[in-house]
N, C-alpha and C positions, 0 to 999 in steps of 0.2 A: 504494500500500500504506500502511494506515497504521499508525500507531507503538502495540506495546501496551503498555498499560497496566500494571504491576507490582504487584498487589495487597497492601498492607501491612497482616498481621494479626497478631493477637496470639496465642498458642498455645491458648489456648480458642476463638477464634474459628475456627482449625485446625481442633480434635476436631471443633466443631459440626460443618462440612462434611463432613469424615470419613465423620459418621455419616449426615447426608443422603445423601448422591453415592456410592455403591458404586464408582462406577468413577475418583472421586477417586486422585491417586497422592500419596502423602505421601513426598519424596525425600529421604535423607537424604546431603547433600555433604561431612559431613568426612572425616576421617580411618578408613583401618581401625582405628588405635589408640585414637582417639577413641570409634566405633563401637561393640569390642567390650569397650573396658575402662569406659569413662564410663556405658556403658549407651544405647540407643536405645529410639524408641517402637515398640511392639511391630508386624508388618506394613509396619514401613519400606522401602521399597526403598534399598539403600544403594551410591551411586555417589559415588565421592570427586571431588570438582572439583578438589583435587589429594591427593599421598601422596607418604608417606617410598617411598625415599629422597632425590629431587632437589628434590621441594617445588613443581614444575612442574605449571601446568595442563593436564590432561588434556588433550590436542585430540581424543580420540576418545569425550569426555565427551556430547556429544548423538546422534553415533553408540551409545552405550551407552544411552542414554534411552529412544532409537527403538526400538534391539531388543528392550528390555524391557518395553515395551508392546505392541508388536506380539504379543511370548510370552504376553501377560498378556491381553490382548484377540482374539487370532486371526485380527487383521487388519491390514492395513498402511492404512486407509482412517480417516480423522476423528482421526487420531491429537493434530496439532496443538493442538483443540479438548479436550484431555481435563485436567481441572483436575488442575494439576501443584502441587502446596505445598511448598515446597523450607526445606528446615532445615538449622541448621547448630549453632554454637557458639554464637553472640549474633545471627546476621542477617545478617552483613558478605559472607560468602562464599556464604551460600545468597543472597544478594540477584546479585552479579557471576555466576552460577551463572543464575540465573531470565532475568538478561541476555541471554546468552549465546543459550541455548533461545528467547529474543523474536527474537533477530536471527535465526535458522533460521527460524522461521514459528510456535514455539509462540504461542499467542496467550489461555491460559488462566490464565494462570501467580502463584500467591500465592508471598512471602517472609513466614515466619513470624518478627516482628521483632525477639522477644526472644530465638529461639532453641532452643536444648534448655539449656541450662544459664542462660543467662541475662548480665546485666551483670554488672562487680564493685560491689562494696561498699565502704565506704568502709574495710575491712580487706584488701582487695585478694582477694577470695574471692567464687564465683560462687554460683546457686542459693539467693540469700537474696534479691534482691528479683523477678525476674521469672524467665521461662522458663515450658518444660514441665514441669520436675521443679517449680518452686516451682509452678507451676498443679496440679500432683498429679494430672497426666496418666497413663494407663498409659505404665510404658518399664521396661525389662528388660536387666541384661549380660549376656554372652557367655561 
């Protein structure tokens, strides 16, 4: 078996795919509070790799994956192969997230690098140098 490769793109390089690949899943790993208060990209699938209250990684986190696609495609067949884009806060967790899904058998799998909100600044505040908000991506709150 060999080892897959974890795709590192930038959150335009995200949309682009998006809009090619229909059956593209753009995941989003934080927080429900992150989620619905910060705002997500709109058609996210949203499965947290972890959540308040314990702060613990999901173990039923690619069991969640699986059955989401399977809802979403009607089949339990090619699933592995279906380009998975995993987002998070800045990268850090949708990347351990993207992991995770490698070691199962995903084998399609991008880490959007900068994020949904992005790095900080040198004011200690996000959303002013990279990300999807600073890309002027659609995303929408809750």
């Amino acid at each position: 078996m060999s080892e897959t490769t974890i795709k590192e793109i930038s959150p335009q390089q995200a949309w682009e795919i998006l809009e090619a690949e229909p059956q593209a899943l753009l995941l989003d790993v934080r927080t429900s509070m992150e989620y619905e208060y910060v705002g997500h990209p709109p058609n996210a699938l949203h499965i947290p790799w972890m959540d308040a209250p314990d702060w613990n990684i999901d173990t039923g986190f690619v069991d969640k994956v699986r059955q989401a696609l399977v809802k979403r495609t009607g089949s339990e067949q090619g699933l592995e192969s279906i380009a998975i884009l995993a987002i998070c806060r800045s990268g850090k967790r949708s990347q351990a997230a993207a992991e995770e899904l490698a070691r199962q058998g995903f084998d399609n799998l991008y880490n959007i690098e900068d994020g949904f909100e992005g790095d900080l600044d040198n004011n200690k505040q996000r959303n002013t140098i990279n990300g999807w908000r600073f890309a002027d991506l659609p995303w929408e709150q809750s």
